[in-house]
C-alpha positions as CSV (number, residue, x, y, z in Angstrom):
1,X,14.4,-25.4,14.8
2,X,12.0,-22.7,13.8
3,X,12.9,-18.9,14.3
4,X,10.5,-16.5,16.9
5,X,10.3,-13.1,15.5
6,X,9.4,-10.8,18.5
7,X,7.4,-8.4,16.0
8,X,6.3,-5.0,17.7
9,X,2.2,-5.3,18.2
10,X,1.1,-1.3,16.8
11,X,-2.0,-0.5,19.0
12,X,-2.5,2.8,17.2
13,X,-2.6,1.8,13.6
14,X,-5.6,4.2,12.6
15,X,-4.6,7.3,15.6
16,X,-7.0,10.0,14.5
17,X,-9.7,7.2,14.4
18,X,-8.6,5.3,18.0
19,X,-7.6,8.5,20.1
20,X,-11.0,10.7,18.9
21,X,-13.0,7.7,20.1
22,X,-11.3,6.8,23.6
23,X,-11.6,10.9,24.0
24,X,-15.0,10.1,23.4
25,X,-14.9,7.5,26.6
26,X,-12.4,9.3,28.9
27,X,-14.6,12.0,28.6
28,X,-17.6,10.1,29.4
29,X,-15.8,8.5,31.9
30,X,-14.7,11.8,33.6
31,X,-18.0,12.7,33.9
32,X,-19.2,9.9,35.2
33,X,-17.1,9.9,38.1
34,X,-17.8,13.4,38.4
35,X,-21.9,12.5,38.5
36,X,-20.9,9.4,41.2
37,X,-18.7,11.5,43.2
38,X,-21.7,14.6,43.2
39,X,-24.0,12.0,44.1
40,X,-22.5,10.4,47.2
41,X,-21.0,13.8,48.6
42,X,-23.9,15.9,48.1
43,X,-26.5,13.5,50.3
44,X,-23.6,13.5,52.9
45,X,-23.7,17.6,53.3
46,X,-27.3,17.7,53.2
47,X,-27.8,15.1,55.9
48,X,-25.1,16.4,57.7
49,X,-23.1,13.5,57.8
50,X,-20.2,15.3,56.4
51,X,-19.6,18.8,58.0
52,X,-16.6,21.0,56.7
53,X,-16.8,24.9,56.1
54,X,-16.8,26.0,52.0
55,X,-14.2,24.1,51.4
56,X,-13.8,20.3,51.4
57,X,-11.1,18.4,53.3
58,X,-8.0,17.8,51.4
59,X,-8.6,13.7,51.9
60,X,-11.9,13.9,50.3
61,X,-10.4,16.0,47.5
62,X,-7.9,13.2,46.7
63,X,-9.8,10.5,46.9
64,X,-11.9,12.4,43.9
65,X,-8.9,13.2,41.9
66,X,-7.4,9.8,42.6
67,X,-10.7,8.1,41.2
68,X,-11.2,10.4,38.5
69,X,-6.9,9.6,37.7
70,X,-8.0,5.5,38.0
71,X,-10.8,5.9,36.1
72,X,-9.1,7.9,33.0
73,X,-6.6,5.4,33.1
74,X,-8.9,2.6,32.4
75,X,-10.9,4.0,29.6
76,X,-7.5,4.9,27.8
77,X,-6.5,1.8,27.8
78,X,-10.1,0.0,27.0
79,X,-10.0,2.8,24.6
80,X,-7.1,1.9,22.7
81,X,-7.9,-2.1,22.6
82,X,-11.3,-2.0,22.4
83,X,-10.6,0.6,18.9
84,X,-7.6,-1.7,18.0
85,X,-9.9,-4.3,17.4
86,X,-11.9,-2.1,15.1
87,X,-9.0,0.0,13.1
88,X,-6.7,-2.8,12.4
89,X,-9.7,-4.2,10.3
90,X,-10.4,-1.5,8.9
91,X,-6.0,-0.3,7.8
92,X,-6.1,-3.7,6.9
93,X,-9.4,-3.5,5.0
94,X,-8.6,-0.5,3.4
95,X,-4.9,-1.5,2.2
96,X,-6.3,-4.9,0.4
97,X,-9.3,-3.2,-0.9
98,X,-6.3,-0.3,-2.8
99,X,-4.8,-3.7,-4.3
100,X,-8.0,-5.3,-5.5
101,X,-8.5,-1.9,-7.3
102,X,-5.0,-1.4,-8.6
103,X,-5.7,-5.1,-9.9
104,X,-4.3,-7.6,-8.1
105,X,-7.3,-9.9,-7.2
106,X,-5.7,-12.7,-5.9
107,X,-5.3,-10.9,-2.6
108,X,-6.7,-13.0,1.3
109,X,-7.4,-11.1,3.9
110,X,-6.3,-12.7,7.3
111,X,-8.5,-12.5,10.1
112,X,-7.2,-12.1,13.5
113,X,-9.1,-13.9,16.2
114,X,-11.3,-11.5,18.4
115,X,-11.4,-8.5,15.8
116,X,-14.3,-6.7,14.8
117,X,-15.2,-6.9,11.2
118,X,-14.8,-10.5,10.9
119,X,-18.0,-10.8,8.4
120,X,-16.1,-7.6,6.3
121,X,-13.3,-9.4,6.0
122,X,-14.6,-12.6,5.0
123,X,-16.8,-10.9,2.4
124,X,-13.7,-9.2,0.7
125,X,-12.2,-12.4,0.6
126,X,-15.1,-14.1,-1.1
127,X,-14.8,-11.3,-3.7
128,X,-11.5,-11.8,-4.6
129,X,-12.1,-15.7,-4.8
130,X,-15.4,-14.4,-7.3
131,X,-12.8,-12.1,-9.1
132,X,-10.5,-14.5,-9.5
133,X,-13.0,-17.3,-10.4
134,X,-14.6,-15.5,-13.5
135,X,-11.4,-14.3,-14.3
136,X,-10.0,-17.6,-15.3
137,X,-13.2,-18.8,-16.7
138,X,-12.5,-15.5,-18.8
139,X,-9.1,-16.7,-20.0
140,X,-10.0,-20.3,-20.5
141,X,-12.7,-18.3,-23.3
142,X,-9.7,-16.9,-24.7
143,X,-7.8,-19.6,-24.9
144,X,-9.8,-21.9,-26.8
145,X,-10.5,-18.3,-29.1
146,X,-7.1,-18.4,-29.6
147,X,-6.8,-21.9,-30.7
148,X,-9.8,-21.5,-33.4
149,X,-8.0,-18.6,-34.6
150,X,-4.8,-20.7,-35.2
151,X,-6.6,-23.0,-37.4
152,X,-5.2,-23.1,-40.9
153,X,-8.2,-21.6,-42.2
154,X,-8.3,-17.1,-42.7
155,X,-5.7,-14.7,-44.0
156,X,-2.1,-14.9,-41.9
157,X,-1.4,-11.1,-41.2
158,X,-5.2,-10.3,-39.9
159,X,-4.9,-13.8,-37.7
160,X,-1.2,-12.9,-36.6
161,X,-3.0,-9.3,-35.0
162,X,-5.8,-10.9,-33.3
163,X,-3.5,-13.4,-31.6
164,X,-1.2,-10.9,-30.6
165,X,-3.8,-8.5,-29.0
166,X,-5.7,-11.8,-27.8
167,X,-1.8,-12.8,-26.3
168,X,-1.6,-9.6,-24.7
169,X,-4.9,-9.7,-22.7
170,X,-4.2,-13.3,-21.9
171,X,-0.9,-12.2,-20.1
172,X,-2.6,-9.2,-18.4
173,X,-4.9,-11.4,-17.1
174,X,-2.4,-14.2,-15.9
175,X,-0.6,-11.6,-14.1
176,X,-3.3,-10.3,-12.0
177,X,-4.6,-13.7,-10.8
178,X,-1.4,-14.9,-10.0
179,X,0.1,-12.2,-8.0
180,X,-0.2,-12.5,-4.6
């Protein structure tokens, strides 16, 4: 029997990045139910369909507020998926990408269905594959260095150093491609 974990989905994972952008769209949003609401009131006064004094009726008032509440509603949550689907690429892009550098090549990006970035991902991925590729085309060099080296021809204290160092690299090298 195979154990569910119920692990918490994080919708803000970049929050500077996700809330500046759906501030961007409520924003928008606002006004444009600010422009719709101008737009249908203001050919009702001036056709004198609607007649009220300065002020207008409390209903028509709420019905504004109500669509303008509706509609900032909406965006924030568009906001938040539709910039999930960006930032979690990119946190996720970021964190792999601060491993390749610190040398561990051997590193695969998932992808999560329905995320931006897809191509940025796969990319990074090819890279590491490429990195760790040449890599151990690099160390099969070495090897077979190391084995002429061993032959029983040359001085033993000069040989014994340039196996050592060569030893050294070879394990530096084994370590990056192999950790995961």
């Amino acid at each position: 029997m195979t154990q569910r974990t119920n692990a918490k989905k994080i919708w803000l994972v970049n929050r500077d990045f996700q809330l500046r952008y759906t501030g961007a769209g409520l924003a928008a949003g606002l006004v444009s139910t600010l422009i719709t609401a101008t737009l249908i009131l203001y050919p009702l006064f001036q056709f004198k369909i609607i007649t009220v004094g300065f002020f207008l009726p409390w209903p028509i008032f709420a019905c504004i507020f109500a669509a303008a509440a509706l509609n900032a509603g909406v965006q924030v949550a568009f906001g938040i998926v539709i910039t999930h689907k960006v930032a979690g690429p990119m946190f996720s892009l970021i964190k792999y990408l601060r491993l390749i550098e610190a040398g561990r090549w051997n590193v695969k990006m998932k992808q999560r269905s329905g995320d931006d970035l897809q191509i940025i991902v796969r990319h990074v991925n090819d890279m590491s594959e490429g990195l760790v590729t040449r890599v151990a085309r690099d160390l099969k060099q070495l090897e077979e260095i190391k084995e002429r080296i061993l032959a029983p021809t040359g001085e033993i204290g000069e040989r014994d150093l340039i196996v050592a160092g060569i030893e050294r690299l070879i394990a530096k090298m084994t370590a990056r491609i192999e950790s995961k």
